[in-house]
C-alpha positions as CSV (number, residue, x, y, z in Angstrom):
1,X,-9.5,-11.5,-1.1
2,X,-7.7,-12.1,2.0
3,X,-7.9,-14.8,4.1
4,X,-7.2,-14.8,7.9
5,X,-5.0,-17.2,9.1
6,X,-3.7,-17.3,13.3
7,X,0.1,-16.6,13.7
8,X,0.4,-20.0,15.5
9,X,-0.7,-21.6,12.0
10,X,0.7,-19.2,9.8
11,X,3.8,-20.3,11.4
12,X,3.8,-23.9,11.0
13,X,2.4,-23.8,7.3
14,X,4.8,-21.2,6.3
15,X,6.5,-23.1,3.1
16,X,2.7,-23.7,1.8
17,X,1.5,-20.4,2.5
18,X,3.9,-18.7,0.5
19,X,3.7,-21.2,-2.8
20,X,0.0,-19.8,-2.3
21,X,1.6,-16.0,-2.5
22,X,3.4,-17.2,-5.6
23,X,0.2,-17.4,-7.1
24,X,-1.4,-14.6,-6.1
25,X,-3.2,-15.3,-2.6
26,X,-3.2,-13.1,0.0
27,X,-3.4,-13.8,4.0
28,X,-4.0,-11.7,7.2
29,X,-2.0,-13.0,9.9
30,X,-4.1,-12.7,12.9
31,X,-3.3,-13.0,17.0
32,X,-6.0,-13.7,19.3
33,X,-8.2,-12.7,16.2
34,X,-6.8,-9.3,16.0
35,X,-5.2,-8.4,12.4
36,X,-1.5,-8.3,12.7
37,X,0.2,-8.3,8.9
38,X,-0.4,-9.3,5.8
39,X,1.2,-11.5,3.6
40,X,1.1,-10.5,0.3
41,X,2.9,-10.8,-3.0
42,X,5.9,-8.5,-3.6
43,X,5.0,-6.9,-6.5
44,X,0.9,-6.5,-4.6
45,X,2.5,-3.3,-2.7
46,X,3.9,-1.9,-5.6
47,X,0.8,-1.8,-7.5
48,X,-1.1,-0.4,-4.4
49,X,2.2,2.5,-4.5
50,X,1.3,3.1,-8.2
51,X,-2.3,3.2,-7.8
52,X,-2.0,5.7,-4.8
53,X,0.1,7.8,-6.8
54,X,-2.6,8.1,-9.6
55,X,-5.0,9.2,-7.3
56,X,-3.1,11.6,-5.6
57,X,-2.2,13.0,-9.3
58,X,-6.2,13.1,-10.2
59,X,-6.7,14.9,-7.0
60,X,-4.2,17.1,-7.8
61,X,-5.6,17.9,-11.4
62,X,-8.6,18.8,-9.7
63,X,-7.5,21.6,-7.7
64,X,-8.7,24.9,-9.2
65,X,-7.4,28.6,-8.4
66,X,-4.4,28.0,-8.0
67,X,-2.2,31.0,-9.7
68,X,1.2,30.3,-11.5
69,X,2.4,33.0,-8.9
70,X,1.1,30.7,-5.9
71,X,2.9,27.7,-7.7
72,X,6.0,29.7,-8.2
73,X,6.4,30.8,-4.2
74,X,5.4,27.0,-2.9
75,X,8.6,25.7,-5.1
76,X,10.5,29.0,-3.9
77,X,9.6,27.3,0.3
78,X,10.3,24.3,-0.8
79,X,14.1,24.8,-2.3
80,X,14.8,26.7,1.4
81,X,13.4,24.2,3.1
């Protein structure tokens, strides 16, 4: 769950906000109300990466028709490329 905090704030409550990150929190720094970033902890993008990746590799699996031939000439493009 994030919680949306103004830049102006975000700013002044910077040490505090990131002991919250330590443990897990996560903020959307907002200006004027618009969404701007997010503060996150570090290792919170890398689990997003890796979850990504297992989609991508389900979606992948699920992709029918393909010949060994087809296979063989897209790694052939991609070695010229």
């Amino acid at each position: 769950m994030y919680i949306e905090i103004g830049a102006f704030d975000a700013k002044a409550k910077l040490s505090e906000l990131l002991r919250h990150v330590q443990q897990g929190q996560c903020y959307t720094i907002t200006i004027r109300g618009r969404p701007i970033a997010n503060l996150v902890p570090s290792d919170h993008n890398e689990q997003h990466n890796t979850h990504n990746a297992i989609e991508n590799m389900r979606a992948i699996k699920k992709i029918r028709g393909v010949s060994k031939t087809k296979i063989k000439e897209w790694i052939n493009e991609g070695r010229r490329s």
